[in-house]
N, C-alpha and C positions, 0 to 999 in steps of 0.2 A: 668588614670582618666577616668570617665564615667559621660559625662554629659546631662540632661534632657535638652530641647530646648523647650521655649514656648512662648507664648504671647498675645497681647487681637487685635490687627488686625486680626487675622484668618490667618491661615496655606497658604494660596497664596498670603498674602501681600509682598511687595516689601523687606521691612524692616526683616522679617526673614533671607528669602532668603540671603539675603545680611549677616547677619549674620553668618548663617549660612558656606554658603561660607568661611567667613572669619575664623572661628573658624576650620573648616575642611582644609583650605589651601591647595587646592590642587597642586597650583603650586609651591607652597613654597616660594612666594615672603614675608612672613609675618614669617617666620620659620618653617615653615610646620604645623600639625594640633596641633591644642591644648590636645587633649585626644583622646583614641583611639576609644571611642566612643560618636560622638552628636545626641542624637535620638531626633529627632521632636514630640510634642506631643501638639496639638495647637488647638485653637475652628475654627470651620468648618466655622464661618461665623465673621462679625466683633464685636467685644463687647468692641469697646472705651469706656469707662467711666462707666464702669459698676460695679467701684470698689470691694469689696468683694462679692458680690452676690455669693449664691448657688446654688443648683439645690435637690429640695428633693421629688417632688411629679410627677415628668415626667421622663422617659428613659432618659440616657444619650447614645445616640446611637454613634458611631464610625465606620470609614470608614478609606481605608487605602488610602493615594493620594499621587499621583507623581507631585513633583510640579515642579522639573526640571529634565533634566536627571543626576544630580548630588544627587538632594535633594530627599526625600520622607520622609515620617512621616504617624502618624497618626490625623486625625483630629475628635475633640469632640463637638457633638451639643450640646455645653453648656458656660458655662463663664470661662472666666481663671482659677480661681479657683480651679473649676470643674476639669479642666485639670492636675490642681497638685495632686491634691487630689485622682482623680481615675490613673494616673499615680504610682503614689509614692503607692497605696493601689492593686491595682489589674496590671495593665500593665507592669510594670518594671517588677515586681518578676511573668509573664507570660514569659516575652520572653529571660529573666536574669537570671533565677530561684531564688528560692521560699527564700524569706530572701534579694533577693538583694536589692537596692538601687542605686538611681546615688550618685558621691560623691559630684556633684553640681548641683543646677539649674540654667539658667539664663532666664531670661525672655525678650524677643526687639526682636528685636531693635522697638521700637514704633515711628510711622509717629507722632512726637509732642514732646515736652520737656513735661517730668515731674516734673515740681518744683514748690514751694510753695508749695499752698496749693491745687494745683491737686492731689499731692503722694494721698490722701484721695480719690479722685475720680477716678483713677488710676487703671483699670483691670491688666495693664503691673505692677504696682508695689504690686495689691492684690497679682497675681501669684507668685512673690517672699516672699511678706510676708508669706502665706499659705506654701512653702516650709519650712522657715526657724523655722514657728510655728510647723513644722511638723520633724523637727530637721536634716532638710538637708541644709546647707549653701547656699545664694542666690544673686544673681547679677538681676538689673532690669538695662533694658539700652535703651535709650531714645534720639532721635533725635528732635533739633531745627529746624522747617520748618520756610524756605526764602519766599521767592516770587518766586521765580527762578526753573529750573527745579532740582531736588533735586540730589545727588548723593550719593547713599546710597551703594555703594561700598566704597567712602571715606570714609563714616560717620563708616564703618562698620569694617575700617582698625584701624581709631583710638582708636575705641571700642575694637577692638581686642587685642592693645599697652596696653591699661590702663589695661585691665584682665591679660593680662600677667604679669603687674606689681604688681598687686594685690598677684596672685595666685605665683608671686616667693616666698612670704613669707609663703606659704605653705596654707595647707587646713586642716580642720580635729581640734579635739580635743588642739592638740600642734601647731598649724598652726595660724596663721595674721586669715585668715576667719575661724570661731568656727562654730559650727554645726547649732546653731539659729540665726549665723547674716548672716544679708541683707544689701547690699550696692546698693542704687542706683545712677546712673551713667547716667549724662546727656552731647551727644556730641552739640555743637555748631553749626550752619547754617553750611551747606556743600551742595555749590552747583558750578552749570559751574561760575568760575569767581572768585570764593571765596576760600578761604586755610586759616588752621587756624594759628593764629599767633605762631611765632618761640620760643619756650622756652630762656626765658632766668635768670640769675640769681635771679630777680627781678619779675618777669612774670613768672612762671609756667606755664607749660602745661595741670598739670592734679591739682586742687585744692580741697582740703577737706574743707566743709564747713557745714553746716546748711540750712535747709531748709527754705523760707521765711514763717514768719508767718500771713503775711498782706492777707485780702479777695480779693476777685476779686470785677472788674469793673463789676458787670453784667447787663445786659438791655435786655428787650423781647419789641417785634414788638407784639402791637395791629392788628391783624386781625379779619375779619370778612368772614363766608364760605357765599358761596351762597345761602345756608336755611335760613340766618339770623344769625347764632350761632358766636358769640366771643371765638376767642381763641388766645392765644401767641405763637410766636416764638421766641427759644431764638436765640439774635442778639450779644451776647457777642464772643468776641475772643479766650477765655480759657483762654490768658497771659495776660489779660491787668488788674495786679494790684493795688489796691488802692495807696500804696505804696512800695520800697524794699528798705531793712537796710542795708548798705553798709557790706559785706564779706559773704553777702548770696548767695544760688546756682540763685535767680532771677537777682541780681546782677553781680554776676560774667559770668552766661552765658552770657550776653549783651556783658560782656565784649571777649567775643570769651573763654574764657577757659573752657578746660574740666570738669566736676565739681561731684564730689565723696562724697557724703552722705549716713552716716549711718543711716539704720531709727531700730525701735522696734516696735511691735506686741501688748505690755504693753501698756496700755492705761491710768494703775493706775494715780492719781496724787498724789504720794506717799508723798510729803510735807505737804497734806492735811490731810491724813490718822490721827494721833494722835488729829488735831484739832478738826474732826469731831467724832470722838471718847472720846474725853472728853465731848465734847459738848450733845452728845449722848446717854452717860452712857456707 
């Protein structure tokens, strides 16, 4: 297996790396590596929340970086997206030749959970959409920050358990993961002090669910510059939402579990279709 490595913190965030590692196993505490190949292919600087954005009217310039002496990749001055998109179109089939493809992407580990209704504002989960729209199988994988100092080797071990458990039922056409799905995967607070709770018959470790559909609390701070000029800042948390339906991923993360949702690229609201269609002519 050959798989693409990317994300929307940029190629020397903490959270790749960690990934990264963990997916490559060098010491084999995790079972050794997952695929024979994870190549890094990541935006050069940070693009949280920059959800699907593109790039169509600037250079998409790239650079090659060493981010540890284990890791290297390449990095794109552009948005996640961008990264799958010139990856899977120009990159892969330059250094793989000409027809290849990876046979996964995953995109994370992301400093933040992606649930609710972030998956929408989400670079870390556009990158997987954009794969999966592009007909290569996708994982987006997403860390809940504490307060604490974070540890994104655990967070990056359990990420690692739940893909393997994913990928035992295969990949590919005949495979659990098809060629256009995406699963994102959000791990629980992981930091000094904390471990997540123990599986058990009643408690799961890794939970399939739904994403919440409730908005956010949002609030911007009134400022004023020193010309005089008014402008906002936003003061919102990213998770603080309005409400969560019980066995959703905003739910269930609180609760410490791992949490595995599928999402789709289809936008349709296909129950609609025939009614505005009559209505319509």
């Amino acid at each position: 297996m050959r798989i693409l490595l990317t994300n929307d913190d940029g190629i020397h965030a903490p959270g790749i790396e960690a990934l990264y590692h963990a997916l490559t196993d060098p010491t084999g505490e995790l079972g050794g590596p997952i695929a024979e190949v994870v190549w890094p292919v990541a935006p050069l600087e940070v693009q949280s929340a920059t959800s699907h954005g593109v790039t169509f009217k600037t250079p998409l310039m790239i650079s090659h970086e060493a981010v540890s002496p284990a890791m290297s990749g390449i990095a794109v001055d552009g948005r996640p997206a961008d990264c799958v998109k010139l990856a899977l179109t120009a990159l892969w089939p330059e250094k793989f030749g000409a027809g290849a493809r990876p046979d996964l992407v995953i995109s994370g580990m992301n400093a933040g959970a992606n649930i609710g209704i972030n998956v929408i504002y989400s670079g870390t989960v556009a990158a997987a959409i954009e794969a999966a729209f592009l007909g290569v199988p996708s994982i987006a994988v997403s860390l809940h920050l504490g307060r604490g100092r974070t540890r994104f080797d655990v967070a990056a071990a359990h990420a690692r358990r739940t893909i393997d458990r994913i990928l035992s039922h295969g990949v590919g056409e005949r495979g659990g993961l098809r060629p256009h799905d995406c699963l994102s995967i959000n791990i629980p607070i992981c930091e000094e002090g904390t471990s997540l709770q123990p599986p058990t018959p009643d408690r799961p470790g890794v939970r399939v669910c739904p994403h919440n559909i409730h908005g956010l609390e949002d609030s911007y701070e009134r400022r004023v510059s020193p010309g005089g000029d008014v402008y906002y800042w936003s003061a919102g948390s990213g998770l603080g939402f309005r409400t969560a339906d019980p066995g959703t991923d905003v739910d269930l993360i609180k609760q410490r579990h791992i949490t595995v949702t599928p999402l789709r690229y289809d936008l349709t609201a296909h129950e609609q279709v025939s009614g505005w269609a009559s209505r319509l002519g």
